[in-house]
Every structure is written in C-alpha cells, then in structure tokens.
C-alpha positions in Angstrom: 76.7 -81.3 -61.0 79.7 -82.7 -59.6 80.6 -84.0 -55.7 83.6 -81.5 -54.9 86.3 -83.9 -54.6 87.2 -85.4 -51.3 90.2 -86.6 -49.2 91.0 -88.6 -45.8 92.0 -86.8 -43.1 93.9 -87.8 -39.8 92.3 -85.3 -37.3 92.7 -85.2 -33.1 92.0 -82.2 -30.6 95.5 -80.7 -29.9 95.3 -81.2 -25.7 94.5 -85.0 -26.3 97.1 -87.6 -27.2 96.9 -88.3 -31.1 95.7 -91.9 -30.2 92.6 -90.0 -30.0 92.3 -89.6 -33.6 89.6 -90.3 -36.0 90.3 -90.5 -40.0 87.6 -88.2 -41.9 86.5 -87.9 -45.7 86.2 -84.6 -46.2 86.6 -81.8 -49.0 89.0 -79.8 -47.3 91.1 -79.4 -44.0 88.8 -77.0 -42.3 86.0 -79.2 -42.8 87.4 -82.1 -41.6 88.2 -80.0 -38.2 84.6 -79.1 -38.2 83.4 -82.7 -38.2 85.8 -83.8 -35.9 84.4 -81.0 -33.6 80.9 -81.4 -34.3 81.0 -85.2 -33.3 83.9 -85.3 -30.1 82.6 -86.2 -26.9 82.0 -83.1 -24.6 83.8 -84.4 -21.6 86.8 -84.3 -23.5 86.9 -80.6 -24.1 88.6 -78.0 -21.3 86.8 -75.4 -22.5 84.3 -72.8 -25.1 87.4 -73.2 -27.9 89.5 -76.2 -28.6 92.5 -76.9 -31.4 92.6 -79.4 -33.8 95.5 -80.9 -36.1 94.8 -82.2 -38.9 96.8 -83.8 -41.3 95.9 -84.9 -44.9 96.8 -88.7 -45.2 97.9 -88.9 -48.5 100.3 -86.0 -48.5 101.4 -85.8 -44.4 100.8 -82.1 -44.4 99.2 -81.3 -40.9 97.0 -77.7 -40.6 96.1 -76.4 -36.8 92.7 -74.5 -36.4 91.5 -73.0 -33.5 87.6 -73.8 -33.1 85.0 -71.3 -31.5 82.8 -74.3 -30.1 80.0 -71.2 -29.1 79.8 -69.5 -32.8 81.7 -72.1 -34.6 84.3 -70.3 -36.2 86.7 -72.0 -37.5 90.6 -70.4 -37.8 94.3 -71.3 -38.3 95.7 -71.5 -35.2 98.3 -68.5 -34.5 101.2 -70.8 -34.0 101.3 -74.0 -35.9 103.4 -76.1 -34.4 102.7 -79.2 -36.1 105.4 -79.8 -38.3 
C-alpha cells in the first residue's frame, strides 16, 4: 500500500495577519486546514468557528474553509475571497 501523495501548504487563520502562517505537508487542502487548526494557539481564536486560507505552494492556488472548532467540520467558506 501506498502513502497518498502529499503537498506543502501555506496556511494562516483569516482574522490574523498572514505573517502568522505555518507551511504544512499534507494530502489535501482541507487537511492541511485541519492541522493548522488542530495545533493554533487558543488565545488566537475570537470564537467556536475560525477561517483558514490556505494556499498550495507549488501552484499559488489559495482555498478558504470555514472550521467548526466544537464538531470539527470542516467547509468552503461561502465567499472566497482569496484570490
């Protein structure tokens, strides 16, 4: 069986200045947003939901997801405004 194949990521919370962000090797947009949630420092969130851009390094396409930080849902934000 083969690792599913894997990618660096650029990812920061959307309310915080993008100097904030941390380069993940992930499998997929969404689960970079996930590990960027899973490990940012709760004094740095406003609230139970927070959203993330990522954007894949190689390429420069950016993805938004909205992140249920209570049930952990993960979900494209309704406006992307990242590009």
């Amino acid at each position: 069986m083969t690792a599913p194949p894997t990618c660096q990521f650029s990812v920061y919370a959307r309310h915080l200045d993008s100097h904030h962000a941390r380069v993940l090797v992930e499998a997929s947009f969404e689960a970079a947003a996930i590990a960027y949630a899973e490990d940012l420092d709760p004094s740095l969130l406003e609230g139970h939901a927070i959203s993330v851009i990522v954007r894949e390094l190689p390429s420069g396409h950016a993805r938004c997801f909205q992140i249920d930080l209570d049930a952990g849902d993960v979900a494209p934000c309704e406006r992307d405004r990242t590009n």
